[in-house]
Structure formats: C-alpha cells, structure tokens
N, C-alpha and C positions, 0 to 999 in steps of 0.2 A: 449523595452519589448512589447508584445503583451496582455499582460493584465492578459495574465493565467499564471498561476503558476503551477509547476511538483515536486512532489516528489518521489526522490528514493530509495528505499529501500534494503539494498542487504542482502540474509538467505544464510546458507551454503547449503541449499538442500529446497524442496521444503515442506518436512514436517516440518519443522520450520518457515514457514511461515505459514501454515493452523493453529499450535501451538498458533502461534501470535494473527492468527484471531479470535480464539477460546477464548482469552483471555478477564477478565473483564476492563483490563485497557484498550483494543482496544476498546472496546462495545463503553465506556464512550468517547473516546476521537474521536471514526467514527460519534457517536450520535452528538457532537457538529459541528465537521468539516462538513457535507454534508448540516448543514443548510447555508454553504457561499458557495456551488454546485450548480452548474445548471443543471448535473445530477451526477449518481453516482459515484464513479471510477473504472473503467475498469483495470485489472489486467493484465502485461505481464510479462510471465515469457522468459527468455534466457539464454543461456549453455554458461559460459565462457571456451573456446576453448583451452586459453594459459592466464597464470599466471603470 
C-alpha cells in the first residue's frame, strides 16, 4: 500500500450526487473526514459505456 487511501462512490446520474453533497449527514461526516486530509477531495465524475 502506498499509504493513501481512495474512496468510491457510485450515484445513478450526476444529480444525486450534488443531492448527497447537499445533505446534512455529508456536511457532518466531510467536517470530520478532511481533518485526517492533507487536502481536500477532488471529484471525478465518469460515464459508464456498458453494463
């Protein structure tokens, strides 16, 4: 392992992720995670092609 850690997260469309973010259970749960960051996380979004 290299020491960092990746989580992923998969929404069915992109407005259910801004949903999420929007959310007060993210607020609480981003406010504790970013203090074990060295910066913040960076978001990628990608189009699954085939199912």
């Amino acid at each position: 392992m290299d020491g960092h850690h990746r989580i992923i997260v998969e929404f069915e469309n992109q407005a259910d992720f801004v949903k999420c973010h929007d959310s007060e259970e993210h607020a609480k749960l981003h406010g504790t995670a970013v203090t074990y960051m060295e910066s913040p996380p960076s978001p990628n979004m990608y189009n699954v092609l085939a199912g």
